[in-house]
Backbone bond lengths (Angstrom), bond angles and torsions (degrees), N, CA, C in turn:
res aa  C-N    CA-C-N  psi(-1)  N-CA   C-N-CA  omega(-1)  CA-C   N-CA-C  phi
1 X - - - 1.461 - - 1.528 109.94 -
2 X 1.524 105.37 138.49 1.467 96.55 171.12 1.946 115.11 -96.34
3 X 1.228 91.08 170.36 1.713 90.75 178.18 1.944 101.86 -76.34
4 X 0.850 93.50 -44.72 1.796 108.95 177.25 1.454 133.89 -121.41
5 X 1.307 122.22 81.75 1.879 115.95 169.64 1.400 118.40 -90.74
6 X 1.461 95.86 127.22 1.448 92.79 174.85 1.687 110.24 -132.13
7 X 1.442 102.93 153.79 2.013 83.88 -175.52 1.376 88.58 -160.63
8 X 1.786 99.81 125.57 1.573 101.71 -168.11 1.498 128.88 76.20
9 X 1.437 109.92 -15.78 1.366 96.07 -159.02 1.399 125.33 -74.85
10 X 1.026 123.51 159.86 1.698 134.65 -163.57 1.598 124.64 -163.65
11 X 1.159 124.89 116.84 1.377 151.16 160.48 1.641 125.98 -60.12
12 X 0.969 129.29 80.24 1.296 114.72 165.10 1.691 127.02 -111.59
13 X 1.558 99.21 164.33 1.938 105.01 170.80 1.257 106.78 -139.38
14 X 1.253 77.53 105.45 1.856 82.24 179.57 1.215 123.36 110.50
15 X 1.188 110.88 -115.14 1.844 147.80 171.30 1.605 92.32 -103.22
16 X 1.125 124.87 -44.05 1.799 121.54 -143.69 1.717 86.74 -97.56
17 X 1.403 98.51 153.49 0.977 124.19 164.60 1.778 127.07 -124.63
18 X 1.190 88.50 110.06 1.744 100.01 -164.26 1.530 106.24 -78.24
19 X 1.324 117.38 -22.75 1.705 104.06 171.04 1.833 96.59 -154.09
20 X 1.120 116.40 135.30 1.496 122.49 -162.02 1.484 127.24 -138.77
21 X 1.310 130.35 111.29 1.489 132.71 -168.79 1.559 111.15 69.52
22 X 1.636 128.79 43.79 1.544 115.67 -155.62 1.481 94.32 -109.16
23 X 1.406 107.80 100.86 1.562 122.19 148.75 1.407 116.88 -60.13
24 X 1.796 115.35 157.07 1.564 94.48 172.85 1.778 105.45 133.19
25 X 1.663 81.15 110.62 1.351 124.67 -160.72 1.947 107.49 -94.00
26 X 1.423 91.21 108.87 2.083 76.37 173.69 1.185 93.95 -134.04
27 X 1.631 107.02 134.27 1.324 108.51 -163.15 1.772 108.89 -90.68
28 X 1.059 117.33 158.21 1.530 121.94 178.02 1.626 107.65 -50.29
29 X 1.246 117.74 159.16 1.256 130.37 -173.43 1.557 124.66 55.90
30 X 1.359 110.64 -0.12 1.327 95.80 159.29 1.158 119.01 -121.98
31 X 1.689 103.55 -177.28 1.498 121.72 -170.90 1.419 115.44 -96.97
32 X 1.384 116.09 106.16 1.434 111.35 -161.15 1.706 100.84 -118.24
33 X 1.520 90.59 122.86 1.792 91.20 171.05 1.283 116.21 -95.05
34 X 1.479 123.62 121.58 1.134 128.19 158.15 1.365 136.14 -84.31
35 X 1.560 134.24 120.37 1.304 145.00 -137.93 1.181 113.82 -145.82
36 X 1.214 134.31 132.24 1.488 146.75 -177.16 1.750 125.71 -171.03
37 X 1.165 118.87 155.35 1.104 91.20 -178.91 1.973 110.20 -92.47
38 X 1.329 108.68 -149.44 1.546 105.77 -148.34 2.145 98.67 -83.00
39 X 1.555 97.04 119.79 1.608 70.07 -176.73 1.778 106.28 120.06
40 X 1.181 105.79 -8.31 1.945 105.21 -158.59 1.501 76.50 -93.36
41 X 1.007 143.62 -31.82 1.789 120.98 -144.02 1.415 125.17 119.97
42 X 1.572 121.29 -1.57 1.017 106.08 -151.84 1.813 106.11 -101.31
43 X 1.578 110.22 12.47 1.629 98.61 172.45 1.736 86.59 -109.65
44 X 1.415 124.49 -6.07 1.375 116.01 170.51 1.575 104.46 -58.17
45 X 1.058 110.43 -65.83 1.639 124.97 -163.82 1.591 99.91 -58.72
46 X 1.242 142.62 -22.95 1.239 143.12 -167.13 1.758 99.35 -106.31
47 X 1.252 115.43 -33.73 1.488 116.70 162.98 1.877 113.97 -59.70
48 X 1.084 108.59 -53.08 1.310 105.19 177.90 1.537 115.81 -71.46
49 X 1.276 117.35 12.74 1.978 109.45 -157.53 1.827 70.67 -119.99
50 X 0.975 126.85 -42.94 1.764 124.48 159.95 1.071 142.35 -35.15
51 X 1.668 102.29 -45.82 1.518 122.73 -165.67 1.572 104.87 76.45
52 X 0.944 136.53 49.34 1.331 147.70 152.96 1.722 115.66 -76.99
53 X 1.417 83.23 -65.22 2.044 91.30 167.78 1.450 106.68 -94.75
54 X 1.214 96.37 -171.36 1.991 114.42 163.35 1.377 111.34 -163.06
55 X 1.712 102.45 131.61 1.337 108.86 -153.61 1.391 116.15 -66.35
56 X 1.320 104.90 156.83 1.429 109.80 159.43 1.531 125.24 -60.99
57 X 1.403 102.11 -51.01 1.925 98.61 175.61 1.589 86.51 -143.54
58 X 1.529 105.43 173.90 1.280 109.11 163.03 1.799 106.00 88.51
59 X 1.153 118.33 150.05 1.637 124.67 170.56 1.327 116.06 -105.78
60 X 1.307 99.22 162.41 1.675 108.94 177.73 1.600 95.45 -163.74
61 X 1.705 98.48 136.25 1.597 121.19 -175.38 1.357 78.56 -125.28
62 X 1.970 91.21 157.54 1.484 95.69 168.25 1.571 93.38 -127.33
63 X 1.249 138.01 161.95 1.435 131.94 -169.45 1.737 109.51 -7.53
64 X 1.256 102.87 75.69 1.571 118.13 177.43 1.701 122.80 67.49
65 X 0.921 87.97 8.73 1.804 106.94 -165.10 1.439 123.09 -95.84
66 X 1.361 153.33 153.76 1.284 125.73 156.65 1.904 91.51 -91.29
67 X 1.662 93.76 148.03 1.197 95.63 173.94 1.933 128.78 -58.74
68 X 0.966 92.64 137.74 2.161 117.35 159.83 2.114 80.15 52.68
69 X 1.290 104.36 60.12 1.767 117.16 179.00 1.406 104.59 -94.49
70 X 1.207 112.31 -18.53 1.871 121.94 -172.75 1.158 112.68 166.72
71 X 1.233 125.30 -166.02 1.251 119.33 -127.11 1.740 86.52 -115.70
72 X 1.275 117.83 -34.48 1.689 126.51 165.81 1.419 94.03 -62.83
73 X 1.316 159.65 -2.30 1.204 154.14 -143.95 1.773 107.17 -114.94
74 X 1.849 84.59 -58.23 1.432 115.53 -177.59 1.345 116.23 -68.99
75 X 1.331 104.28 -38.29 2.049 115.99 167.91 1.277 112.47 -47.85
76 X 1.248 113.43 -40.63 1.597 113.04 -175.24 1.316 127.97 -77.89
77 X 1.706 111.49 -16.25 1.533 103.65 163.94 1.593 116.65 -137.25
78 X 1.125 102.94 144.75 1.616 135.46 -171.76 1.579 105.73 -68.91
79 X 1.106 129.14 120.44 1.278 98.22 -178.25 2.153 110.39 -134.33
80 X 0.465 98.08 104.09 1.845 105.23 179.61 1.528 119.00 -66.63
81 X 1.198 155.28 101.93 1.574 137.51 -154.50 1.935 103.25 -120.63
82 X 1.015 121.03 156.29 1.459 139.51 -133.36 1.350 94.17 -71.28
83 X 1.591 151.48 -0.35 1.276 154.18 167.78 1.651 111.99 -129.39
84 X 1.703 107.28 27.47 1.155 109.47 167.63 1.699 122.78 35.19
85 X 1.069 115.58 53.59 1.539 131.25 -172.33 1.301 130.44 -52.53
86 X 0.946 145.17 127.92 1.480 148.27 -133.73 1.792 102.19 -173.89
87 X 1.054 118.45 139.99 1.857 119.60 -178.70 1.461 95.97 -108.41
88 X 1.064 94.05 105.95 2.074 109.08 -174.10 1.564 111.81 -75.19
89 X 1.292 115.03 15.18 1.148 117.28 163.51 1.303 95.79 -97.17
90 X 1.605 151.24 -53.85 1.256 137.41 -137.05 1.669 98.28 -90.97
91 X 1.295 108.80 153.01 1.274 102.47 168.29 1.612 126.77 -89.41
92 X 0.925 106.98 170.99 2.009 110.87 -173.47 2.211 101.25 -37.41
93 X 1.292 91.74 -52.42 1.452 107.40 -173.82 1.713 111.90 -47.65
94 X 1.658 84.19 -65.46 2.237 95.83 164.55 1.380 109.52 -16.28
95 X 1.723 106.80 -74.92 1.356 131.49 -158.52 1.869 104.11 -50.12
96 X 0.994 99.10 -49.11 1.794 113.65 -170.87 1.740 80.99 -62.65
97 X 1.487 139.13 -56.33 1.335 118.46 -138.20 1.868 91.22 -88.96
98 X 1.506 107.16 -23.60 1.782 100.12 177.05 1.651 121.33 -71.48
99 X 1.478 87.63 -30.89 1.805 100.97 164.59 1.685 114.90 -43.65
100 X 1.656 102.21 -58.89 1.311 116.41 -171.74 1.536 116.01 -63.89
101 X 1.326 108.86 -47.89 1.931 130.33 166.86 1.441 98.08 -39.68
102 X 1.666 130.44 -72.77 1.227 122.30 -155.32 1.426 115.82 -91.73
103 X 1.274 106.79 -12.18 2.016 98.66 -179.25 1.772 103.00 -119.00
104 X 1.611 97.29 112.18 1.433 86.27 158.96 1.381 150.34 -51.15
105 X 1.512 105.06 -27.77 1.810 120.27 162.85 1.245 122.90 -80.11
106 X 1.339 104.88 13.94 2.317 107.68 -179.96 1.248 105.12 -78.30
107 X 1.159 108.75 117.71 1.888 154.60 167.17 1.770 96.55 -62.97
108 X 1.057 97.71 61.66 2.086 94.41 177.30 1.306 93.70 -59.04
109 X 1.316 144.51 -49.29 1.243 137.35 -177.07 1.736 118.05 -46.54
110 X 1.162 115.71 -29.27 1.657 124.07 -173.99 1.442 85.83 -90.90
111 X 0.862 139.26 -60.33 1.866 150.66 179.04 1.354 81.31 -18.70
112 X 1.855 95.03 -91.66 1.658 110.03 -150.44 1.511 109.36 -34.74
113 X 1.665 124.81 -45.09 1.002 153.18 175.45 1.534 107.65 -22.46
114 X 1.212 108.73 -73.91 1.755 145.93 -126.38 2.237 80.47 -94.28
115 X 1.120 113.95 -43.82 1.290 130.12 -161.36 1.309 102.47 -78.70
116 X 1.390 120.35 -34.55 1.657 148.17 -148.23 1.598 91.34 -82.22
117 X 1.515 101.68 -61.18 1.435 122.51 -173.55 1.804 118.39 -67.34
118 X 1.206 115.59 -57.56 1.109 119.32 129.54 1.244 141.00 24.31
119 X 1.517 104.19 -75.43 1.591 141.26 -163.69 1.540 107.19 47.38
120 X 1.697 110.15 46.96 1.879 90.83 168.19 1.318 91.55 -86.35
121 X 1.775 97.68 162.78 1.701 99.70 161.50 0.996 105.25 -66.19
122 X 1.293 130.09 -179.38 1.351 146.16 179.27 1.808 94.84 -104.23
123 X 1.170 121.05 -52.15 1.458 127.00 -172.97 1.576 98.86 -62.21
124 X 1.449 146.94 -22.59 1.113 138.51 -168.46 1.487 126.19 -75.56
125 X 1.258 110.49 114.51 1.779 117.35 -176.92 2.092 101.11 -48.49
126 X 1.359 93.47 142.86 1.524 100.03 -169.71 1.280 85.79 -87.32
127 X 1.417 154.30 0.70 1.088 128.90 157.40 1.315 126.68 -76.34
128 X 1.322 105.39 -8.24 1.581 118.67 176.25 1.804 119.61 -96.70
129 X 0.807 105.67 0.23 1.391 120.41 169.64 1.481 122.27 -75.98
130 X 1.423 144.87 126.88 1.443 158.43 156.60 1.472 94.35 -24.16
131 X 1.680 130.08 147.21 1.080 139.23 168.16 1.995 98.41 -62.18
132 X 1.082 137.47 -42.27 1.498 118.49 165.61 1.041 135.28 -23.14
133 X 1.832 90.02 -61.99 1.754 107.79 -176.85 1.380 128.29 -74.13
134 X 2.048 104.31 -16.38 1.374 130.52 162.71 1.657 97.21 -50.46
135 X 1.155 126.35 -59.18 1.650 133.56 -140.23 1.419 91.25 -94.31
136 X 1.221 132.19 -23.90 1.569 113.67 169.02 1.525 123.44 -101.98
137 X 1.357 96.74 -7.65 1.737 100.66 153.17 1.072 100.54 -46.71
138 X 1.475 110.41 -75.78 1.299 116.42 -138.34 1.536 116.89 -80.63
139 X 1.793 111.60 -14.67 1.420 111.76 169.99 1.663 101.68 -72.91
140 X 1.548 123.88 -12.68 1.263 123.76 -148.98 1.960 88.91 -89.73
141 X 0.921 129.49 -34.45 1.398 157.85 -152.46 2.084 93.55 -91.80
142 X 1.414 94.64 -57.08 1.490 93.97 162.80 1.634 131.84 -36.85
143 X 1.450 92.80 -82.07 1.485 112.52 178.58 1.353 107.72 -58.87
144 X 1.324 141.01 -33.02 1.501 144.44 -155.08 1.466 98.67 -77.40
145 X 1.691 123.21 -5.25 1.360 119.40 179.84 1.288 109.19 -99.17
146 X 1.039 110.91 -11.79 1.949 120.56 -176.03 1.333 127.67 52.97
147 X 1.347 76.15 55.62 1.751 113.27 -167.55 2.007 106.38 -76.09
148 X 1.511 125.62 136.84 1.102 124.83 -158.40 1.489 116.13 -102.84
149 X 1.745 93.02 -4.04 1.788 109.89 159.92 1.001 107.82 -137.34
150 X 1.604 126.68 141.47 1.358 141.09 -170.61 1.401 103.24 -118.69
151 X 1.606 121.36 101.18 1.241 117.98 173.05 1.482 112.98 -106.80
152 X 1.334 120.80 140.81 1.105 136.30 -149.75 1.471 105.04 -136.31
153 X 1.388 139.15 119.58 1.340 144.08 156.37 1.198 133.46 -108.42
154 X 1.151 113.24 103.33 1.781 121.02 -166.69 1.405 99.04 40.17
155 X 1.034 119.92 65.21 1.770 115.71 163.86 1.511 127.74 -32.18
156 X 1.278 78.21 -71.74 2.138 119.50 -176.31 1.501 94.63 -88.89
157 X 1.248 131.85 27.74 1.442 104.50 166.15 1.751 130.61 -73.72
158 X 1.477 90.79 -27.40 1.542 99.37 -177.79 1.660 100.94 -109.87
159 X 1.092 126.81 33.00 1.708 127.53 171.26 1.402 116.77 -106.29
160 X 1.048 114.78 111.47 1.217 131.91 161.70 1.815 115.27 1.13
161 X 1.390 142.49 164.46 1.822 113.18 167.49 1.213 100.90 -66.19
162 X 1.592 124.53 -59.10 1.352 117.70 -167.03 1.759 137.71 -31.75
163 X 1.783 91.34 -58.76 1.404 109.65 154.23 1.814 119.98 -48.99
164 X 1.421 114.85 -29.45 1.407 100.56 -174.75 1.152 94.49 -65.60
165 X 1.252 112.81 -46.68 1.890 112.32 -152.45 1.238 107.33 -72.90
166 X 1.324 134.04 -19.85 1.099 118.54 -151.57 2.239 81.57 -104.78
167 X 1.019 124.57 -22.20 1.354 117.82 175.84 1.257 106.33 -74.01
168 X 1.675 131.57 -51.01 1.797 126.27 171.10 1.535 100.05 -43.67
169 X 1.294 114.41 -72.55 1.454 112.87 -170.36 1.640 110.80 -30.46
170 X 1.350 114.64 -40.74 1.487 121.97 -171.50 1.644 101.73 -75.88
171 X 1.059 111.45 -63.09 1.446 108.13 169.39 1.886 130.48 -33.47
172 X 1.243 93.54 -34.49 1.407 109.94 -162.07 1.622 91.91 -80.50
173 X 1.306 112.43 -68.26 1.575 129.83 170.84 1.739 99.81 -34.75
174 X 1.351 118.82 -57.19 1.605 102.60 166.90 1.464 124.81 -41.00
175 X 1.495 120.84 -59.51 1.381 147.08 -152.79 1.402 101.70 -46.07
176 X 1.888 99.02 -55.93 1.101 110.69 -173.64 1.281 114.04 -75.55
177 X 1.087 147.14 -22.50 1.433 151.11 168.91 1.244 119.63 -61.99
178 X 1.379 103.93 -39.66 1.654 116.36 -168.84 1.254 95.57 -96.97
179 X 1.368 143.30 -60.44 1.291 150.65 -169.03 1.548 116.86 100.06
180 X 1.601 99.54 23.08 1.579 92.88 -151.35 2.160 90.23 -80.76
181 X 1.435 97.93 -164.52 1.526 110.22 156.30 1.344 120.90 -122.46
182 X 1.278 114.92 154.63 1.176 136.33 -160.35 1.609 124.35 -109.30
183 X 0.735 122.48 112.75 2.125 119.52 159.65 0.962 104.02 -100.71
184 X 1.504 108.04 113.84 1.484 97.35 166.45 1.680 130.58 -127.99
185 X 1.094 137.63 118.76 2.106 128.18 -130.29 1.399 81.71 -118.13
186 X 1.542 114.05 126.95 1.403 124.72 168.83 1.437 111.98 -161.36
187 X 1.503 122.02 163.40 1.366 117.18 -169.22 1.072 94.52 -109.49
188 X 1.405 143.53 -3.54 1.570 154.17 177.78 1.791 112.22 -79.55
189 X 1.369 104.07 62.97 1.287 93.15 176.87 1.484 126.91 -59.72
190 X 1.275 124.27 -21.34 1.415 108.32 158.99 1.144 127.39 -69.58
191 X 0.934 129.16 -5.03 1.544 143.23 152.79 1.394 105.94 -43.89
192 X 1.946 104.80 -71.56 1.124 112.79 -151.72 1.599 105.97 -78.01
193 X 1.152 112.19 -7.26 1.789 114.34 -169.85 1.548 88.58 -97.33
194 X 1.277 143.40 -18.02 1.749 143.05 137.62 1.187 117.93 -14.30
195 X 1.585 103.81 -52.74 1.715 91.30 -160.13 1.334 94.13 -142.14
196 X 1.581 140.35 -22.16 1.296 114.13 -178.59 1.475 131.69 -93.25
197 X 0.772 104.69 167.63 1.656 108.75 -169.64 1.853 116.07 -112.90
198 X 1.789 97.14 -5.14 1.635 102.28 173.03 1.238 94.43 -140.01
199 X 1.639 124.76 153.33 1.241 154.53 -156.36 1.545 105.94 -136.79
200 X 1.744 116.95 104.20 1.376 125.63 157.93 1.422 111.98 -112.89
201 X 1.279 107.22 118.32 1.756 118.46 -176.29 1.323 97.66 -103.54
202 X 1.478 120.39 128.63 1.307 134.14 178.97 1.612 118.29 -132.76
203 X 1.707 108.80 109.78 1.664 104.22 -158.90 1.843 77.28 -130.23
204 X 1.528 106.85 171.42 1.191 129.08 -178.09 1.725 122.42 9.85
205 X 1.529 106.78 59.84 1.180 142.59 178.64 1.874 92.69 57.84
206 X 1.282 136.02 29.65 1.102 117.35 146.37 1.903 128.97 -144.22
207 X 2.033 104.77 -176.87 1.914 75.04 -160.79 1.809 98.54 -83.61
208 X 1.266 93.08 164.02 1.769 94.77 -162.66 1.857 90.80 -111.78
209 X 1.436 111.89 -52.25 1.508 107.41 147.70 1.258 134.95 -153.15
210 X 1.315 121.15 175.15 1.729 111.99 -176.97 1.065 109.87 -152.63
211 X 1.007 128.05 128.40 2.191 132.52 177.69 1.553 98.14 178.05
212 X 1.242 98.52 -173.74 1.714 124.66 -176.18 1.664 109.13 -58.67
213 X 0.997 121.37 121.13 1.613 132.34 -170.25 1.640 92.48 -54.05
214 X 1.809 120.23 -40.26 1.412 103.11 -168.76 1.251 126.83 -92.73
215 X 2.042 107.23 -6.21 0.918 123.05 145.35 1.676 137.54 -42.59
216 X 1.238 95.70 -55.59 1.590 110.78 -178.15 1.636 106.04 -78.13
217 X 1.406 107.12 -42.45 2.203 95.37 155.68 0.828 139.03 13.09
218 X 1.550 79.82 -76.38 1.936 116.73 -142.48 1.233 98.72 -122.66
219 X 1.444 128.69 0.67 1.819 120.97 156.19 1.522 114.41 -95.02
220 X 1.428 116.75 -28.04 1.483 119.32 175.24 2.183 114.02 -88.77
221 X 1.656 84.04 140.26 1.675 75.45 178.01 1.520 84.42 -143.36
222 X 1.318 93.62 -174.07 1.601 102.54 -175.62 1.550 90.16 -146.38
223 X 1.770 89.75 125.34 1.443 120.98 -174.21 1.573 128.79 -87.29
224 X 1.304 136.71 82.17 1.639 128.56 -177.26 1.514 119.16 -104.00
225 X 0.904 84.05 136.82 2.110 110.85 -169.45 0.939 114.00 177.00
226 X 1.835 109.90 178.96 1.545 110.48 -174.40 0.954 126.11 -66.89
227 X 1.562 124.33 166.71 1.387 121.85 -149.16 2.068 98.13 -74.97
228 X 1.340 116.33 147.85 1.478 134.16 -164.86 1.309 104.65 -145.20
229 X 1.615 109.13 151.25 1.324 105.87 169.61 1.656 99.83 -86.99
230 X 1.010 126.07 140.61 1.592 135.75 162.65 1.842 108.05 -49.38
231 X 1.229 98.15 -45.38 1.727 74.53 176.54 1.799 122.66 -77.34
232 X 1.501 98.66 22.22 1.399 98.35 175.87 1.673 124.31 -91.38
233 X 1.286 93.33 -10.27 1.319 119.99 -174.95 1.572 104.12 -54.38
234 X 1.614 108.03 168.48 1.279 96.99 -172.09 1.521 112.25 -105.97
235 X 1.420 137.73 157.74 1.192 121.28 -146.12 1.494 113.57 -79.49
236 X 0.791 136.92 -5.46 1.276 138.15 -168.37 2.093 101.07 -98.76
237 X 1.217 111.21 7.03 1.298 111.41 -175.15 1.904 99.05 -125.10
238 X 1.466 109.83 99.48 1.490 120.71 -179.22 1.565 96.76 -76.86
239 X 1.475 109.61 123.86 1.441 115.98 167.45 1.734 101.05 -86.05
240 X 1.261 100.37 139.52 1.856 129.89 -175.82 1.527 97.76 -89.66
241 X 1.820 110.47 -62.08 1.249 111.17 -144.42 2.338 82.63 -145.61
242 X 1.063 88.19 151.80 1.270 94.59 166.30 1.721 104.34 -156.17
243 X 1.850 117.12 140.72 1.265 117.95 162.58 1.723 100.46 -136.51
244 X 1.227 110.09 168.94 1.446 123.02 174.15 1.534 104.24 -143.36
245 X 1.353 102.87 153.16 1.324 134.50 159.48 1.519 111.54 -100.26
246 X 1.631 119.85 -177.26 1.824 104.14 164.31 1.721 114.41 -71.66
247 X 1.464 96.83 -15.68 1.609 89.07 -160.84 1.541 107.88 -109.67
248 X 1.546 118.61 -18.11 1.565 144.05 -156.77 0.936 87.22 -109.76
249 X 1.780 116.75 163.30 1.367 156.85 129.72 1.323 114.02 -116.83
250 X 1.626 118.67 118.33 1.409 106.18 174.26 2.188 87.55 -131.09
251 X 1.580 92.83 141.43 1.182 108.05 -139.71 1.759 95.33 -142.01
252 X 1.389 133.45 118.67 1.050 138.29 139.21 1.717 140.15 -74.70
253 X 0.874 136.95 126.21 1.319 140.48 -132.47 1.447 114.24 -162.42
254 X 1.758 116.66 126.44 1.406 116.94 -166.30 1.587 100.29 -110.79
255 X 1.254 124.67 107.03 1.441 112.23 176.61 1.490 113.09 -130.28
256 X 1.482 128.69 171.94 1.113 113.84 167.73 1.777 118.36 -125.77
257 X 1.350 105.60 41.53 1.356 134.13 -156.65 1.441 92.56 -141.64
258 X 1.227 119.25 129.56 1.215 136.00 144.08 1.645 133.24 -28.98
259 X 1.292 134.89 103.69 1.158 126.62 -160.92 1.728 112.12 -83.84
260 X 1.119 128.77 93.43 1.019 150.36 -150.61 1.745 104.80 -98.97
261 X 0.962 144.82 -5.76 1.356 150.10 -166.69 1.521 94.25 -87.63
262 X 1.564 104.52 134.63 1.656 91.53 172.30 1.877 121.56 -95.15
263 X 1.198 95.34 -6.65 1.544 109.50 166.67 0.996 113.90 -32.46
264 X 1.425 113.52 -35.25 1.528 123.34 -154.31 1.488 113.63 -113.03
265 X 1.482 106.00 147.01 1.281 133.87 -163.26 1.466 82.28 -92.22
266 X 1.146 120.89 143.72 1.967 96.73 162.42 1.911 95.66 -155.96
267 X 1.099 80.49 146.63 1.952 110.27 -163.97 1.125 133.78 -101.26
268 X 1.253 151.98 82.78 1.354 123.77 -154.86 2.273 96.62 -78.28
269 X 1.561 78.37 161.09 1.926 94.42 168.61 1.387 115.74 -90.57
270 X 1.201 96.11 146.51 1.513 119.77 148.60 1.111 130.25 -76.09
271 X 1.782 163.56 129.74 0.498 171.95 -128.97 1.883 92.73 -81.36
272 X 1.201 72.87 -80.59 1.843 71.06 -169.89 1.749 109.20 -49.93
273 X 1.007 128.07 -15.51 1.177 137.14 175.25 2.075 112.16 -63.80
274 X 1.550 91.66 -23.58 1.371 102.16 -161.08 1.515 89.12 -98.96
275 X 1.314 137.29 -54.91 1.356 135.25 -159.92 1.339 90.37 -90.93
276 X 1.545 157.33 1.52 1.330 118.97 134.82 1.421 123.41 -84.39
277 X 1.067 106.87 4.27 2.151 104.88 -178.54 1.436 84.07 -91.20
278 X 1.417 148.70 -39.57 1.192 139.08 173.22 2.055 111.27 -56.11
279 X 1.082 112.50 -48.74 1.621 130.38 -168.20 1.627 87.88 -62.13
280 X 1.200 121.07 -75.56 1.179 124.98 176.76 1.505 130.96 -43.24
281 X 1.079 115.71 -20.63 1.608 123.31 167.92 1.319 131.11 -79.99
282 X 1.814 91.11 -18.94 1.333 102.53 178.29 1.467 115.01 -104.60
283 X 1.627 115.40 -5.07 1.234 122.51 165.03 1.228 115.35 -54.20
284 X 1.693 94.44 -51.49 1.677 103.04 -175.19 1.198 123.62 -75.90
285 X 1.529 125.82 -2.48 1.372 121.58 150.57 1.851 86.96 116.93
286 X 1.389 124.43 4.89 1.406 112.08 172.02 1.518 115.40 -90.12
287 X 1.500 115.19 -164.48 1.127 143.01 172.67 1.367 144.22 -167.26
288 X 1.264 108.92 50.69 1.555 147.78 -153.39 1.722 102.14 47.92
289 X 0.855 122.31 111.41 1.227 138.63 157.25 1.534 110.81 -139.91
290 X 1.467 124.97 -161.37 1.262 129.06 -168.69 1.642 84.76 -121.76
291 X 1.799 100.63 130.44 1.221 106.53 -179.97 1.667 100.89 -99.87
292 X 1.379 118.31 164.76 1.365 122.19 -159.00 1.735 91.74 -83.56
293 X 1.295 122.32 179.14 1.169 135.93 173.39 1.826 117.76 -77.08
294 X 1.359 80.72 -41.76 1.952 103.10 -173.03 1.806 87.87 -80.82
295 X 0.982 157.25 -36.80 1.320 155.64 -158.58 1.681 94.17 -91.17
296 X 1.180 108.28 -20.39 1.414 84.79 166.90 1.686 133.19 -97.77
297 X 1.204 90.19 -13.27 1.458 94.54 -173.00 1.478 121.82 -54.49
């Protein structure tokens, strides 16, 4: 079973289409960061893996399921949304007893726990709480259902570094306890190269790629030498990104072959190095192909 199938699927309003043709397989048990820049789709695609929306074309299962279908449906995923939401009238205590009211699988014991450690009061209105203590309520409220997907939307976007780390760390410390899987959508790729172990890049409302973070590594390099046309390359080496100078070619490249040419300077990536040569390709209106020489200049 996967944690997420999707095939075809697509979102629209209107004329526009907010997420479009999205294939895309994440397998159970892992931690998959989802990344894009502002605008690609990526609280669309996490709305529909909810049942929040319903697509325009295309399907989406969530661990075998159609999403938020019943109430066995809804048990199974955790869900966190991009301003970490909390009713600032109730106090910390409220929250633990609405947790307990609406999910039959809530672990008040991990609650009491999680809150204990913490140190919120329990008597304290969640509107009075630091955006931190907002985001671990509400991851706390998550996990306390023992939920078997953990979806996550920009959690940590508005937390301080400290606060991020100290909420991943909390998350992570769940993961492993619970065993559950994770989505997790943030623009903080060092964040996301922290803790996940799968990579979904999402640019101009569609996915551009998705597999194993150590997979995608160790197939992309970045190529420097004299200046070349990119379609000279040899075929088994997909150019991502290509730039030139008059005298340079510096060149990103997905292969699963060893780059053996000695022309070449060759580089391994960084993560973030990898999801903007992806972001950027899709700015420019590609999709890995071989860009011309003259198109780059």
């Amino acid at each position: 079973m996967t944690a997420l199938d999707a095939s075809g699927l697509g979102k629209r309003y209107r004329q526009r289409w907010a997420l479009s043709d999205c294939t895309l397989q994440i397998p159970e048990g892992r931690v998959a960061g989802l990344v894009g820049p502002n605008g690609a789709g990526k609280t669309t695609l996490l709305h529909l893996a909810v049942g929040l929306l319903a697509p325009s074309a295309g399907t989406i299962t969530v661990l075998g399921g159609e999403p938020a279908s019943g109430p066995a449906q809804l048990a199974k995923v955790g869900f966190v949304a991009q301003d970490t939401p909390v009713y600032a009238g109730l106090s910390v205590a409220d929250h633990l007893r609405l947790g307990a009211h609406l999910n039959p699988g809530w672990d008040a014991g991990y609650a009491q726990r999680r809150i204990d450690r913490l140190d919120l009061d329990p008597a304290q209105r969640a509107g009075k709480l630091s955006g931190g203590q907002r985001a671990q309520l509400a991851l706390t409220l998550a996990i306390a259902k023992r939920p078997q997907l953990l979806i996550l939307d920009e959690p940590v976007a508005s937390l301080d570094p400290l606060a991020r780390r100290e909420f991943l760390q909390d998350l992570m410390e769940a993961v492993a306890e619970q065993g559950a899987s994770v989505i997790l959508s943030s623009h903080l790729v060092a964040d996301l190269e922290r803790v996940c172990d799968y990579l979904i890049v999402l640019a101009a409302s569609r996915v551009q790629i998705a597999d194993d973070v150590d997979a995608l590594l160790a197939s992309h390099h970045r190529l420097i030498g004299g200046r070349r046309d990119p379609a000279s390359l040899p075929g088994d080496q997909e150019v991502v990104q290509a730039s030139h100078t008059d005298r340079q070619s510096t060149m990103i490249v997905r292969t699963s072959q060893p780059v053996l040419d000695p022309a070449w300077t060759v580089e391994q990536l960084s993560l973030e190095d990898l999801v903007l040569a992806y972001m950027s390709q899709a700015a420019n209106g590609h999709r890995s192909t071989r860009p011309t020489l003259e198109a780059q200049r």
